[in-house]
N, C-alpha and C positions, 0 to 999 in steps of 0.2 A: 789625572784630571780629565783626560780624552774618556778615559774608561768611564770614567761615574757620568759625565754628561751621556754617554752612549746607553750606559743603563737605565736613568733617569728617564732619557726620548722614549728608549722601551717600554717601562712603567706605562708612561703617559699616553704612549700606543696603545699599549693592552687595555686600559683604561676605557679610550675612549671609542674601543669598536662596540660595544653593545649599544653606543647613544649612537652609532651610523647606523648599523645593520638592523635597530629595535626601531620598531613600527607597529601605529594604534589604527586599527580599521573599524568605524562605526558610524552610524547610520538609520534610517527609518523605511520599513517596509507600507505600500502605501497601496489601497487598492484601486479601483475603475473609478469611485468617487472620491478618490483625493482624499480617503482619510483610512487613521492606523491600519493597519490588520493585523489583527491578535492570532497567537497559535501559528507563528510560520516557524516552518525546517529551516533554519539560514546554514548553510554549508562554504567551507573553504580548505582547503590543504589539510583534510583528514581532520578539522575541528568543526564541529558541530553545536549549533546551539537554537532551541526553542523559546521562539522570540514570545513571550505572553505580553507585553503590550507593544510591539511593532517596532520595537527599537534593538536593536546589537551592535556590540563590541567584540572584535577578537583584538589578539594581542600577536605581532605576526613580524618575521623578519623580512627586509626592503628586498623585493623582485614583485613578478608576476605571476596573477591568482585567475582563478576562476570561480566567483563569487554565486551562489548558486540558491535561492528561495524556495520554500515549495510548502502549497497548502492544499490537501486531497489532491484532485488533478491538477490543480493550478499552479506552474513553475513557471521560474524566469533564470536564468544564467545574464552573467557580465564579465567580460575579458579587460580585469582592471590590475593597475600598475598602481602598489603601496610602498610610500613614502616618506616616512614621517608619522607626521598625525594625519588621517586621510576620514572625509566626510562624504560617502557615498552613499545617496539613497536608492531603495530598488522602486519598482514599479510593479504590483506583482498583477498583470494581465491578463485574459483570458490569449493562446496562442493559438494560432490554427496551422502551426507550422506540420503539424501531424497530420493534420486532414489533408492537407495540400499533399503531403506523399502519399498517404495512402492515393489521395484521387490519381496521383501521376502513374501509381503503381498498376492501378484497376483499371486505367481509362479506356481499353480495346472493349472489355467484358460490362462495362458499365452502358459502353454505348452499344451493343449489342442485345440490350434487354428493353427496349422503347418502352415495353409493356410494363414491367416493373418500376421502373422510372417515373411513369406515368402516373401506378397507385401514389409514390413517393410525394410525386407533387400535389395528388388529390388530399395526402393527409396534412402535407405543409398549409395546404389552404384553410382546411378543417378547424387543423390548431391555432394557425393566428385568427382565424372568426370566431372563436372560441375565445382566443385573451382578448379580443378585441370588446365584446361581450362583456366579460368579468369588469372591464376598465368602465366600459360606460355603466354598468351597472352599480359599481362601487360610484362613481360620479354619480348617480342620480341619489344614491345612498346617502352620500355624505349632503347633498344640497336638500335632501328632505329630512334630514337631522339636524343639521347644523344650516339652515339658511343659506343665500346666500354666500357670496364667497365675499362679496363688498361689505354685506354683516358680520359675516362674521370674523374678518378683519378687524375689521373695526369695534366689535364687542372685545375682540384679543385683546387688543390695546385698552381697552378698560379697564379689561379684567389685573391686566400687568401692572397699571399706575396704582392699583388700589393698597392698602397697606396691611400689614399681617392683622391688625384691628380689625380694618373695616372687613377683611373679607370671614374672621371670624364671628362679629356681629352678623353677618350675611348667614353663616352657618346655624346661629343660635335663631334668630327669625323662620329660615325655610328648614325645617326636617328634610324635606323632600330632597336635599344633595344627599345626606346620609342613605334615607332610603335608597334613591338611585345607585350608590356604590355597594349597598347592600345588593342589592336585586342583580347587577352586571355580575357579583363574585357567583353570587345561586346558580345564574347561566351560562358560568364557568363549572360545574361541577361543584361550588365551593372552594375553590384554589386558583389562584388567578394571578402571572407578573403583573407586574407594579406597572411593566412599560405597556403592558396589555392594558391596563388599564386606564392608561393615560391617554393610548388610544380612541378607549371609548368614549372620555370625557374630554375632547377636543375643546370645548365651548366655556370650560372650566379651566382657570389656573392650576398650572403646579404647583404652587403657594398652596391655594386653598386644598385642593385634592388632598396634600401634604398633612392639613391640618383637621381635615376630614379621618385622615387613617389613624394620624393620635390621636383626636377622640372614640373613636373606635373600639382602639387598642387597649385607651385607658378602663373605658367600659368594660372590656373585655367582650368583646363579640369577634374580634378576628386577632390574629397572629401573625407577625410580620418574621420571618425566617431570610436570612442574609444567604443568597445563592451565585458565586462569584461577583460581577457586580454589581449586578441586583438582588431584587427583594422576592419573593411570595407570601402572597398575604389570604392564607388559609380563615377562609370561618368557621368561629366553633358554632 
């Protein structure tokens, strides 16, 4: 009787180490603006997996990992302890931890060249007067297109309460929205994203825009082609 209980506890041992030692690790990779990031390398204990919408799962037994991101230059490593079911998210950041040793490595020969250093700092200035430029210039862009920042708020919200009706009556009254999406593809080459294009047409609903390219389409003047998870909307 001692025996078979002895066997039994065994069984039930054997049993239940894969539910001790088996552990779920998953998670969301996340960038500088807090949201998904598609296409990262997620790495762990020789498993490997290519995250396409910013989420992973391995399947991993209970100890310690070094959980590891990476998208072109841009990595993050994490020194984490799996247990169970385990929900870790990465952050995947720009790091400077590289720059920092090179600079520590360089720093006798870096301070030594004043002169170089010098042009260095003449281009640093160059370039940010340069974005700084491009910024106000796209700001004066967008307020002599789109009015306004108080208008065109406030047009947004017009545009948004209106309903698939009214903003198609709105379509059959003015040609001139067709025209206009016609003329932005032309100054595309004839091919142009959908998100490019939504760009251009700030002033205009998604709705409407939407019901701009099906009529379009049904005419047959352009081409809507499905490219990851967008569109290109080619004219013939």
């Amino acid at each position: 009787m001692k025996l078979k209980s002895a066997i039994l506890l065994l069984v039930i041992g054997l049993l239940l180490v894969p539910l001790v030692t088996a552990a779920t690790l998953k998670g969301s990779i996340y960038n500088s603006n807090l949201e998904l990031e598609t296409d990262v390398l997620v790495e762990i204990d020789n498993q490997k997996h290519l995250s396409k919408d910013g989420t992973y799962t391995f399947e991993l037994e209970v100890g310690e990992y070094t959980l590891t991101a990476i998208k072109g230059l841009v990595s993050t490593s994490e020194e984490i302890k799996v247990t169970g079911t385990n929900v870790f998210d990465l952050f995947l950041l720009d790091s400077f931890t590289d720059e920092d040793d090179l600079w520590k490595d360089t720093e006798d020969q870096l301070f030594s060249e004043d002169e170089e250093d010098s042009k260095y700092a003449i281009w640093r200035y160059i370039l940010g007067g340069l974005i700084i430029l491009v910024l106000f210039y796209r700001f004066f862009w967008m307020r002599k297109k789109f009015g306004s920042l108080r208008k065109f708020r406030r047009h947004h919200k017009t545009e948004n309460r209106k309903t698939t009706e009214q903003h198609q009556e709105e379509i059959d009254k003015e040609p001139g929205y067709i025209d206009r999406v016609i003329e932005i593809i032309k100054k595309n080459d004839g091919r142009i994203h959908q998100k490019t294009l939504r760009k251009e047409m700030l002033d205009v609903s998604e709705s409407k825009v939407s019901l701009i390219l099906t009529e379009l389409e049904h005419k047959g003047k352009i081409e809507r082609i499905k490219k990851g998870r967008g569109k290109i909307i080619i004219l013939k």
